[in-house]
KENUFI-777834 format. One record per residue (C-alpha): residue number from 1; residue in three letters; chain; x, z, y. Coordinates in steps of 0.05 Angstrom, whole numbers. Layout:
// residues N
> pos/code/unit/x/z/y
> NUM/ALA/A/X/Z/Y
...
// end
This chain:
// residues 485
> pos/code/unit/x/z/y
> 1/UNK/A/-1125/-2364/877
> 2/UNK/A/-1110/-2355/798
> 3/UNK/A/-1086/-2295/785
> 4/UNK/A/-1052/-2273/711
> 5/UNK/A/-1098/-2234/662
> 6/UNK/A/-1070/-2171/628
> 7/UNK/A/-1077/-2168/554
> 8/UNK/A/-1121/-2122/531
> 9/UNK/A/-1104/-2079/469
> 10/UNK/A/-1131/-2101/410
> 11/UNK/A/-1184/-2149/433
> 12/UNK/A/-1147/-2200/471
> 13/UNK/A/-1192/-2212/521
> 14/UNK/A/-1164/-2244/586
> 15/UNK/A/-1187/-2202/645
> 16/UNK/A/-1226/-2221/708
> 17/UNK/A/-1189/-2246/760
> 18/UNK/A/-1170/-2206/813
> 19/UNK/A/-1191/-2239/897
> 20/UNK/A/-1129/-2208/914
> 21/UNK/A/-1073/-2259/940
> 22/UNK/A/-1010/-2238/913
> 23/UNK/A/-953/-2235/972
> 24/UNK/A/-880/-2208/977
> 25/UNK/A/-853/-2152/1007
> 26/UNK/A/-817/-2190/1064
> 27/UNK/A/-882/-2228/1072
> 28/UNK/A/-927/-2163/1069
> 29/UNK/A/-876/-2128/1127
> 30/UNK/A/-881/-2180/1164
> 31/UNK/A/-960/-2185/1168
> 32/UNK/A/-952/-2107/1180
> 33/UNK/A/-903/-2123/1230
> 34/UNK/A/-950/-2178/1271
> 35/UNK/A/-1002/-2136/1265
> 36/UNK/A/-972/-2073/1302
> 37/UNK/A/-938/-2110/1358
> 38/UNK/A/-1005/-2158/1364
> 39/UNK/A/-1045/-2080/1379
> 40/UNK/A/-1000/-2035/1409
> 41/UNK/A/-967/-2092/1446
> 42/UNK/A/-953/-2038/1502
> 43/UNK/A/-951/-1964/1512
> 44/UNK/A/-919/-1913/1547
> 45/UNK/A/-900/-1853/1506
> 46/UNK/A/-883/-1780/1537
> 47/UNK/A/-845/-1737/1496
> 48/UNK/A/-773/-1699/1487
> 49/UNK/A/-706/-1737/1468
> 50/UNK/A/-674/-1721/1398
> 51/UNK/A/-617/-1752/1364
> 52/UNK/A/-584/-1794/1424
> 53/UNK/A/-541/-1849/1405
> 54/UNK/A/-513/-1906/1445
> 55/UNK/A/-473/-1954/1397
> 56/UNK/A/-411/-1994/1403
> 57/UNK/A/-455/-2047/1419
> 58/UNK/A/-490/-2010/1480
> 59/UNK/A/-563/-2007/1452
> 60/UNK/A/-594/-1937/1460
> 61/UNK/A/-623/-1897/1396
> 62/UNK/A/-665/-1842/1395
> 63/UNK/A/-709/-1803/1376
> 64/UNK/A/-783/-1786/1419
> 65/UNK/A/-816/-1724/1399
> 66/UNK/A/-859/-1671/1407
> 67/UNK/A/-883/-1609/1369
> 68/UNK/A/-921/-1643/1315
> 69/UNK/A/-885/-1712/1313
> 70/UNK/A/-828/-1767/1324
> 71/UNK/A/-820/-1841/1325
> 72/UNK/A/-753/-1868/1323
> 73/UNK/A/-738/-1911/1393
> 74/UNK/A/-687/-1970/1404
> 75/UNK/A/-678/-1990/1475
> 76/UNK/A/-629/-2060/1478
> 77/UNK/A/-568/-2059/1522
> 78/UNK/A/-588/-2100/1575
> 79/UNK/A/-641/-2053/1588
> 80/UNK/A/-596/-1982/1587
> 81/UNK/A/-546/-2011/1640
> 82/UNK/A/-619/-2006/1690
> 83/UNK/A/-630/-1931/1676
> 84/UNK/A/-626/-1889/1730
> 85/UNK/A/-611/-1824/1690
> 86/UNK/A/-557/-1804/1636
> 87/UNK/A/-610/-1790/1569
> 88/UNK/A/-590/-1727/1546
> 89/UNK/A/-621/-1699/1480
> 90/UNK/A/-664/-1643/1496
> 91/UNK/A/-692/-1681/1570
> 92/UNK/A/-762/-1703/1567
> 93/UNK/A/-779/-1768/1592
> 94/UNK/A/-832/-1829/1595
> 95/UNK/A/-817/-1892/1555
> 96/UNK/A/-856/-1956/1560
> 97/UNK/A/-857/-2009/1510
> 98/UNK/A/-880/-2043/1455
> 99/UNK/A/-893/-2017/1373
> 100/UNK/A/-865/-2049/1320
> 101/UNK/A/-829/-2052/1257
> 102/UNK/A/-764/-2047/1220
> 103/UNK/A/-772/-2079/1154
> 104/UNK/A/-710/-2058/1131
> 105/UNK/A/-733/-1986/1116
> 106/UNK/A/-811/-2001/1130
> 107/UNK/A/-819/-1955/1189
> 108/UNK/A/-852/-1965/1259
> 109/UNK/A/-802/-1952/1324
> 110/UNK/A/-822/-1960/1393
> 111/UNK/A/-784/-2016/1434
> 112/UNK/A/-783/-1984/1505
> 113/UNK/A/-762/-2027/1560
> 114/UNK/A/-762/-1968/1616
> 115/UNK/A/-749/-1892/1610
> 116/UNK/A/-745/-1847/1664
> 117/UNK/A/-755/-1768/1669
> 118/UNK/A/-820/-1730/1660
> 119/UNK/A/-830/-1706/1726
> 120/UNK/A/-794/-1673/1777
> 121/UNK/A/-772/-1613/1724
> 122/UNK/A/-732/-1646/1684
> 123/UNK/A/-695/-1689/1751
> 124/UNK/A/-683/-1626/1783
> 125/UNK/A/-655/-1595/1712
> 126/UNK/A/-611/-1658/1702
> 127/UNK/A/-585/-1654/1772
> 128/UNK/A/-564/-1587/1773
> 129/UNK/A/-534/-1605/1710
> 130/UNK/A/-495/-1667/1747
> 131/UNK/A/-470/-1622/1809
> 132/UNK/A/-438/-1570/1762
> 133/UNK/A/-401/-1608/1723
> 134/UNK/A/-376/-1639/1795
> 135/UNK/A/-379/-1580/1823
> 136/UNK/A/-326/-1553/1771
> 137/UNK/A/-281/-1617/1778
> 138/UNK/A/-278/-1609/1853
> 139/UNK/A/-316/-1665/1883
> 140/UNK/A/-342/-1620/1926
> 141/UNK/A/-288/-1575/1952
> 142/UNK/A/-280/-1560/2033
> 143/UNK/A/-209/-1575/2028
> 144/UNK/A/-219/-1649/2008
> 145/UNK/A/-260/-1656/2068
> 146/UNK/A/-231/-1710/2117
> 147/UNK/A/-252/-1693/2198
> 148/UNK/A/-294/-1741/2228
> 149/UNK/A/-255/-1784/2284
> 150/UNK/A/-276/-1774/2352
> 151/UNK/A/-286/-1834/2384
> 152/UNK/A/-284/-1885/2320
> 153/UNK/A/-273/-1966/2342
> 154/UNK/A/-312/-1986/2281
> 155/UNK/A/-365/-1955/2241
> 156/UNK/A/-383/-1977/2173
> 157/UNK/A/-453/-1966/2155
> 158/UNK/A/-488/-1976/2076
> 159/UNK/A/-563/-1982/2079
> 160/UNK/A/-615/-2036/2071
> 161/UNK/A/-614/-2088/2126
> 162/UNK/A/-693/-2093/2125
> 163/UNK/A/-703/-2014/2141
> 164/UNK/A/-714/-1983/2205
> 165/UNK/A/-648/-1946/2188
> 166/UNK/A/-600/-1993/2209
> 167/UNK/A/-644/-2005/2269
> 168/UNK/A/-644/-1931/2286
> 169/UNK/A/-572/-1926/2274
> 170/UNK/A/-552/-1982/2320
> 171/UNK/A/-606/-1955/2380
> 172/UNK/A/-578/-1888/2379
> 173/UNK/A/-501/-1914/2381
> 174/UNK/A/-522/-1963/2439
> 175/UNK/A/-553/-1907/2478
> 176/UNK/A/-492/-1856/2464
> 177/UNK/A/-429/-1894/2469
> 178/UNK/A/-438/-1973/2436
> 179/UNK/A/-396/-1987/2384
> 180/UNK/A/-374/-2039/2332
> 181/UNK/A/-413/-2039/2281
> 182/UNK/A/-407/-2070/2204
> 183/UNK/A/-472/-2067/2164
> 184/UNK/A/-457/-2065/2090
> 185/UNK/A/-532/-2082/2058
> 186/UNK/A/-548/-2053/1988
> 187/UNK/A/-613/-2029/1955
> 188/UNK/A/-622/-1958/1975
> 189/UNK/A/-675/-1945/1914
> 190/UNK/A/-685/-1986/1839
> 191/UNK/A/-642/-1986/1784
> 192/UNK/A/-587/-2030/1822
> 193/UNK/A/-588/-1983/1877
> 194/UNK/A/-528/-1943/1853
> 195/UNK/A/-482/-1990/1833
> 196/UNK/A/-494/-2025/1905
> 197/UNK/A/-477/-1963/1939
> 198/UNK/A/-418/-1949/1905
> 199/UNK/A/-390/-2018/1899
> 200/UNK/A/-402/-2016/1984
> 201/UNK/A/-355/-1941/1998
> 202/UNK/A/-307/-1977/1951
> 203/UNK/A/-317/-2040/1983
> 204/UNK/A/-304/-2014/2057
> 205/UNK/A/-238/-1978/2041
> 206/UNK/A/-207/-2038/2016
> 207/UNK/A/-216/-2066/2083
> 208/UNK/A/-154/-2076/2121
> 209/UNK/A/-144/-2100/2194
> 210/UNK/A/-193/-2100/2249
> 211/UNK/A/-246/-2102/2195
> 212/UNK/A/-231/-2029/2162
> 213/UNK/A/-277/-1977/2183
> 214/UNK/A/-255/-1916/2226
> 215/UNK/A/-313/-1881/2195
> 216/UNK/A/-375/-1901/2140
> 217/UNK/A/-447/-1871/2146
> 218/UNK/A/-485/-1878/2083
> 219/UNK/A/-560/-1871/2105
> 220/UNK/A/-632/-1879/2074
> 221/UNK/A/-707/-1851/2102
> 222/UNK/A/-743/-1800/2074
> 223/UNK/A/-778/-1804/2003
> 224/UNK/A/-788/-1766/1936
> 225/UNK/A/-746/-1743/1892
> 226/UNK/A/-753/-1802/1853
> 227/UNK/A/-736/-1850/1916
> 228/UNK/A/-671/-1812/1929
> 229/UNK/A/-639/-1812/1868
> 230/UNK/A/-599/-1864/1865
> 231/UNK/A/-556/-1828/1914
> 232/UNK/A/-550/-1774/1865
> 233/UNK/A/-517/-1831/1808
> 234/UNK/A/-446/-1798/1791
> 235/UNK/A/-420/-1863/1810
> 236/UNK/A/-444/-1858/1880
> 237/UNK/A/-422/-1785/1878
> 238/UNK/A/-346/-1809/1855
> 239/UNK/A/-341/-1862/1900
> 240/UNK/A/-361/-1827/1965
> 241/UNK/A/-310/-1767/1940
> 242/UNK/A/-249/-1825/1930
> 243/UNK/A/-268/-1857/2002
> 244/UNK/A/-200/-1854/2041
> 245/UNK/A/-242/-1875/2114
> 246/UNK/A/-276/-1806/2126
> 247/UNK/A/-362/-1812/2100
> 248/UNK/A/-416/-1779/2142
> 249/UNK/A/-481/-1786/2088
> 250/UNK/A/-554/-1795/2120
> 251/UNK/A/-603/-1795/2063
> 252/UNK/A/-673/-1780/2074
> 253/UNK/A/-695/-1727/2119
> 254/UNK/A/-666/-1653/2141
> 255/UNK/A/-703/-1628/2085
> 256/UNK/A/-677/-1671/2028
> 257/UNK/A/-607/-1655/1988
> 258/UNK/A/-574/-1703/1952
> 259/UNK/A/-513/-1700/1909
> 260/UNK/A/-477/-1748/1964
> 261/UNK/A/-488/-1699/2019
> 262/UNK/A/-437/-1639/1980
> 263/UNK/A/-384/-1704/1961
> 264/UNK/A/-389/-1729/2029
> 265/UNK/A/-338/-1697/2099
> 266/UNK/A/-400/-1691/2140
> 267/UNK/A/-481/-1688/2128
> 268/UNK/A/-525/-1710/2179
> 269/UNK/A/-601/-1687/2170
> 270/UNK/A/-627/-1762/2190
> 271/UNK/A/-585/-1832/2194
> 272/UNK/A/-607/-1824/2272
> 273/UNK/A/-569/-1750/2269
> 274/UNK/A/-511/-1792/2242
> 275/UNK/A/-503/-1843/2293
> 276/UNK/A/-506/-1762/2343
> 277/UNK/A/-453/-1743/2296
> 278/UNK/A/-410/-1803/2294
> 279/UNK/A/-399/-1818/2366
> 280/UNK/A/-405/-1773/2433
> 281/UNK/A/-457/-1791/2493
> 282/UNK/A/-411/-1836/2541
> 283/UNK/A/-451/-1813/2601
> 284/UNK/A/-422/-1742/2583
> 285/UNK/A/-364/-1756/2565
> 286/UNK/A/-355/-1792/2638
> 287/UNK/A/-379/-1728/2666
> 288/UNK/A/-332/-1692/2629
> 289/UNK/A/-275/-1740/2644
> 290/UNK/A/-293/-1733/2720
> 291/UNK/A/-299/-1658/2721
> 292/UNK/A/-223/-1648/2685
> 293/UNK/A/-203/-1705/2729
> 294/UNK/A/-225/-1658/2794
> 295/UNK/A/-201/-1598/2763
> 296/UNK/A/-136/-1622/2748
> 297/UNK/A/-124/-1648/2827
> 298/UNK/A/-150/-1587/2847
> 299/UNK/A/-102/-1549/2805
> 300/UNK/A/-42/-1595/2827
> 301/UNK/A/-54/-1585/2907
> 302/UNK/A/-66/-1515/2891
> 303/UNK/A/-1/-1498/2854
> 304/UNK/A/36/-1543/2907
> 305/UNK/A/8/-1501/2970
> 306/UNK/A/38/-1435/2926
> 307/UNK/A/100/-1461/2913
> 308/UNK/A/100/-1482/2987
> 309/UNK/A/91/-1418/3008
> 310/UNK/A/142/-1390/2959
> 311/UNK/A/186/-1438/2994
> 312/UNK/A/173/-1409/3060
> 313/UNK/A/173/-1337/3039
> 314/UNK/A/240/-1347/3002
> 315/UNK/A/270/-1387/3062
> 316/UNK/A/251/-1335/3120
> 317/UNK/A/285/-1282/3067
> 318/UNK/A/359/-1324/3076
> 319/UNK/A/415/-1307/3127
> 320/UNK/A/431/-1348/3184
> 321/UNK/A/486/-1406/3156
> 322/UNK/A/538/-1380/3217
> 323/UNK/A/526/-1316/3177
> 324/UNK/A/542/-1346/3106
> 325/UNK/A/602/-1387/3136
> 326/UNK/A/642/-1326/3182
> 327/UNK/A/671/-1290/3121
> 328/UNK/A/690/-1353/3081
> 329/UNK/A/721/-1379/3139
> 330/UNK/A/761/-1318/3159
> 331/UNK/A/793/-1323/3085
> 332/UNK/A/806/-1394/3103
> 333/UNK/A/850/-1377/3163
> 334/UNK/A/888/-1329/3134
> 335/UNK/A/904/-1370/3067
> 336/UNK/A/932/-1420/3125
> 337/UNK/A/978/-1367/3146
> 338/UNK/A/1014/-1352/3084
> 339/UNK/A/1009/-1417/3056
> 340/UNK/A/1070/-1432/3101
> 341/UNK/A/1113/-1373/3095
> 342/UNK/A/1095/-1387/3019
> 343/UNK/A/1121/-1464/3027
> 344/UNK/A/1186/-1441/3063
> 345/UNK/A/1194/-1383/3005
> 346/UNK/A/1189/-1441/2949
> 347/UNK/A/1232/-1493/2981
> 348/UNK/A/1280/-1448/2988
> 349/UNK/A/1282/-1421/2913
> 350/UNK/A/1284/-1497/2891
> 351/UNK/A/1331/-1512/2928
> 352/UNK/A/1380/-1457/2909
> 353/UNK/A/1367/-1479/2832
> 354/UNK/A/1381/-1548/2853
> 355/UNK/A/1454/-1523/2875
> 356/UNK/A/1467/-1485/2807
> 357/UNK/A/1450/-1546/2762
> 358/UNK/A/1497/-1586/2808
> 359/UNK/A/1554/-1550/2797
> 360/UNK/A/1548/-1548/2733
> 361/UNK/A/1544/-1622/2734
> 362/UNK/A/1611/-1639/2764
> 363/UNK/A/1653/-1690/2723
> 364/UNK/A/1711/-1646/2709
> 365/UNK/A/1664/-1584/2686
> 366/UNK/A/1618/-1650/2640
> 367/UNK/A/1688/-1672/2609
> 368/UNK/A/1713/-1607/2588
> 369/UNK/A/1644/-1593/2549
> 370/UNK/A/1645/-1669/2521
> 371/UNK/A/1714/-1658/2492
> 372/UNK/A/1692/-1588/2465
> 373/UNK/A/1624/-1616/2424
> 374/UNK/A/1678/-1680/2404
> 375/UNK/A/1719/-1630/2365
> 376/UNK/A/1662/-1587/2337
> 377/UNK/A/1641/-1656/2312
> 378/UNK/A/1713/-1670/2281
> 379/UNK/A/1711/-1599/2245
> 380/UNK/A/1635/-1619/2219
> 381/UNK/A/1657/-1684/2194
> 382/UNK/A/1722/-1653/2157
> 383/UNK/A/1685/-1604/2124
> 384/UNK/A/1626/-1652/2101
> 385/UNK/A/1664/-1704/2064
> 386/UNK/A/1695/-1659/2006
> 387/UNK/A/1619/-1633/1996
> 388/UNK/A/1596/-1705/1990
> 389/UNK/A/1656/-1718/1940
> 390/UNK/A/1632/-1653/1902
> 391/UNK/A/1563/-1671/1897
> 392/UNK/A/1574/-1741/1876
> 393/UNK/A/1625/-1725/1823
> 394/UNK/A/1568/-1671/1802
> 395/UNK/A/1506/-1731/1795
> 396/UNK/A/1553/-1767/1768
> 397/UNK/A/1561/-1722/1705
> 398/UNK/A/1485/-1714/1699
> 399/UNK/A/1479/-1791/1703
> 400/UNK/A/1532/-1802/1638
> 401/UNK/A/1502/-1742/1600
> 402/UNK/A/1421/-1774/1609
> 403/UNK/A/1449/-1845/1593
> 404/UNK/A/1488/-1818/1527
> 405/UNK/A/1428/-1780/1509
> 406/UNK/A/1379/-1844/1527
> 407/UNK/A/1434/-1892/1479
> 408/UNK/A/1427/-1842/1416
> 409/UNK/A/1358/-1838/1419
> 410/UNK/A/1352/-1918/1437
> 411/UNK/A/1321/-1959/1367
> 412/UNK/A/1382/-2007/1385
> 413/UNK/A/1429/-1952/1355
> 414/UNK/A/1389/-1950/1295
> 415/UNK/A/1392/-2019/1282
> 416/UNK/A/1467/-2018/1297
> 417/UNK/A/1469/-1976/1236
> 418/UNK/A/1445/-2032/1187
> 419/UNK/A/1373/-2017/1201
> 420/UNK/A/1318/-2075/1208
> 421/UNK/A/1251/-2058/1249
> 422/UNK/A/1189/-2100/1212
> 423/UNK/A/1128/-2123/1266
> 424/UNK/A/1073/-2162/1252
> 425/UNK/A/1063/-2234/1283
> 426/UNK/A/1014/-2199/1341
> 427/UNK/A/1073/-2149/1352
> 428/UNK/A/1042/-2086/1310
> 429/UNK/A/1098/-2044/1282
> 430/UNK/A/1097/-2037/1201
> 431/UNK/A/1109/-1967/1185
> 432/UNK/A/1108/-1972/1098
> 433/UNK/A/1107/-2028/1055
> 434/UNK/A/1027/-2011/1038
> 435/UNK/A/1010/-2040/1096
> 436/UNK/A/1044/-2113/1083
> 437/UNK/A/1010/-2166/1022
> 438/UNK/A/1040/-2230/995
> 439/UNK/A/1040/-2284/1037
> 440/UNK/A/1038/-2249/1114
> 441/UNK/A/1082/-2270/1157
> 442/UNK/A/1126/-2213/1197
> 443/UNK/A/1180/-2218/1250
> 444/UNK/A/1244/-2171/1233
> 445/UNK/A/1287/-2144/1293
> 446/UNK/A/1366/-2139/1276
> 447/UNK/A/1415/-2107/1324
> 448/UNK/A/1438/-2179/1347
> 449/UNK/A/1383/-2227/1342
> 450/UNK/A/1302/-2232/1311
> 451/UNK/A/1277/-2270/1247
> 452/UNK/A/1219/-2291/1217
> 453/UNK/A/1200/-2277/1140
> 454/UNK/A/1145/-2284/1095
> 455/UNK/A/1129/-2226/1045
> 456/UNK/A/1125/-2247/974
> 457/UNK/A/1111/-2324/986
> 458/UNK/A/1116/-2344/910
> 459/UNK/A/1047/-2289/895
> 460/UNK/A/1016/-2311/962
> 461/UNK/A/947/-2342/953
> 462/UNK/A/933/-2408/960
> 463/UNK/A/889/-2433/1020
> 464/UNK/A/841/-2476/1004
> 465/UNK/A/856/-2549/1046
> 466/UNK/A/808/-2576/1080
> 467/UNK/A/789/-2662/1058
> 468/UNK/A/827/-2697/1115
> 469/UNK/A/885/-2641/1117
> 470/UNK/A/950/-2644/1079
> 471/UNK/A/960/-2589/1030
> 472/UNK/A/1008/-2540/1067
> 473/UNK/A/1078/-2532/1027
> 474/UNK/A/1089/-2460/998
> 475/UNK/A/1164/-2440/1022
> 476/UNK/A/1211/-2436/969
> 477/UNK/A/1256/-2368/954
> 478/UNK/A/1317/-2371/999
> 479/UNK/A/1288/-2418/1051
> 480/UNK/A/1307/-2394/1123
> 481/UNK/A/1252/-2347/1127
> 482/UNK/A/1280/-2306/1076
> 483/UNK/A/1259/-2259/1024
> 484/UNK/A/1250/-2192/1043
> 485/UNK/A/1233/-2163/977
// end
């Protein structure tokens, strides 16, 4: 390759070529670029997380330290939606990916595809962290818990159909008291785990019908921290706090806590416990049934024997019905007795009543008191005409003075006078001459008869005629409209 000499002072002397290619910068960060991802084409890095950022865009940026170093780390959205933890600066975690280059400001970064925790430390730290902030919003408070029906008609269940779960679940319900049962299957561990388990609670309580749910049991077996945590997701968490049908959570075994066991209304120690929990034993429950059943006969031939012998003892403790009947009957007969005398007594007062009224009702004795009320009448009527003459001559004054008063304050008695009362075309009443301009058109009222006038027609302004319309003629002075000024 030829490569340019320098000049050398004074002597001009070319120098010797250099074996040196020449390359650009883009070229040159490119090769450097190659070259890191072709040897560190895959690590995995343990160290604390610094300067989190997740952009509009949702790629992850951050920084992975330790005490002596840190290497700037991009993670690509499609990759952060799989994380099964919130990063958090401060949390130290494992990253695994690939080194290589941003030529832009020629520095190394670490593409990690995965990320998770460092160890069971910094889970538990980032859980506690999780349930306090829930804690504090009240996911977890006794009075949002819902009580557990006691004989459901269907049970919901969210596990993985390939588990012995489900088949422990459904064993345990057919040897209690069988049941329907509708198996909702998610991933109960993975990345996707979470968002399966939450999409199911949601899932189930928009069931409606026969298909909704009296009750959901949210189970998984045993495992590590690590295996259970995707039932402590907050979205898993939320959703089994927002579940209407009342949520018995199973996950691993009566050791193991999850975050779903405080959200959930009731926390069986095993999915096996829950299937105890979520239905009674029919064979006791028979038992049960039968014993009440014998109980309550017993009771009911038992309180009819006592009031029986209530009966009895009450019944010996009555008189003899002669007994109850001698005095009743003794007031009977004697009532006879002076009903009669009473009878006589009565028609003998009516009938003396009968004769006063009579008399009094002969015709000569009616006559004389029809003539006296006719001439009581006579004397009424005599005195009652010259009052009705009085009072009519009285209206009759009040009448003439309210109509004299009504004529004088009448307009018509103005305009008798010589007055004229000016009105508009739509009827308005001109009160001053301000009011009126040349050329409107006004209706005057004379005592006898109305006419219309034009105000000023000479100074009116023209209207401008329209093509096909004649030109309208302006009245002349003295026309039958008259001039009123």
């Amino acid at each position: 390759m030829k490569v340019m000499s320098d000049t050398v002072s004074g002597a001009g002397r070319a120098a010797a070529a250099s074996n040196l290619a020449e390359v650009s910068v883009s070229e040159l960060a490119q090769a450097v670029k190659r070259a890191m991802e072709t040897n560190f084409d895959r690590v995995r890095v343990r160290g604390e997380l610094g300067r989190v950022m997740i952009a509009k865009s949702g790629h992850l940026y951050v920084d992975l330290k330790d005490e002596n170093a840190s290497i700037s780390t991009v993670m690509w959205r499609s990759n952060v939606q799989g994380l099964s933890f919130k990063p958090e600066e401060g949390l130290e975690v494992v990253a695994e990916g690939r080194l290589s280059t941003y030529p832009g400001r020629s520095q190394y970064q670490l593409i990690a595809e995965q990320m998770a925790p460092a160890g069971v430390g910094a889970l538990l730290a980032q859980l506690e962290k999780l349930k306090a902030k829930l804690a504090a919003e009240g996911l977890f408070a006794r009075e949002r818990k819902k009580p557990i029906p006691y004989l459901p008609r269907v049970i919901g269940v969210v596990t993985s159909p390939t588990g012995a779960v489900i088949r422990d679940i459904l064993h345990r319900l057919g040897e209690r008291f069988p049941r329907k049962v509708i198996l909702w299957p998610v991933l109960v561990q993975g990345p996707e785990a979470a968002g399966q388990v939450a999409r199911a609670i949601a899932g189930f309580n928009k069931l409606e019908g026969a298909l909704r749910p009296d009750v959901l049991i949210v189970a998984r077996g045993g495992g590590s921290i690590e295996d259970l945590w995707a039932f402590n997701e907050e979205a898993v968490v939320r959703a089994a706090a927002a579940s209407e049908i009342p949520l018995i959570s199973a996950v691993g075994h009566e050791t193991d806590t999850t975050l779903i066991d405080f959200a959930s209304d009731l926390r069986a120690p095993t999915p096996t416990g829950a299937a105890e929990k979520a239905v009674p034993v029919r064979a006791d429950l028979v038992e049960r049934i039968t014993v009440l059943d014998g109980r309550l006969k017993g009771g009911l031939v038992r309180g009819l024997e006592q009031r029986r012998t209530h009966v009895r003892a009450a019944a010996a403790r009555l008189p003899r019905l002669e007994a109850l009947l001698q005095m009743p009957q003794q007031r009977f007969d004697r009532a006879g007795e002076r009903l009669s005398a009473a009878l006589l007594t009565n028609t003998r007062a009516a009938q003396s009543k009968l004769d006063r009224i009579a008399a009094r009702l002969r015709p000569q004795a009616l006559g004389q008191d029809i003539l006296r009320r006719r001439e009581r009448l006579t004397q009424a009527a005599a005195r009652l005409s010259p009052s009705m003459q009085r009072a009519l001559v009285m209206h009759r004054k009040h009448l003439d003075g309210a109509t004299r008063m009504l004529e004088s304050l009448s307009h018509k008695s103005v305009l008798a006078r010589g007055f004229v009362m000016v009105q508009r075309e739509n009827g308005t009443l001109v009160r001053a001459a301000k009011e009126l301009s040349a050329g409107d058109a006004v209706e005057l009222t004379f005592a006898d008869e109305k006419k219309r006038a034009i105000i000023d027609p000479v100074n009116a302004p023209e209207e401008r005629p329209a093509e096909t319309a004649k030109p309208r003629q302006r009245p002349k002075p003295g026309a039958d409209q008259g001039d009123l000024f």
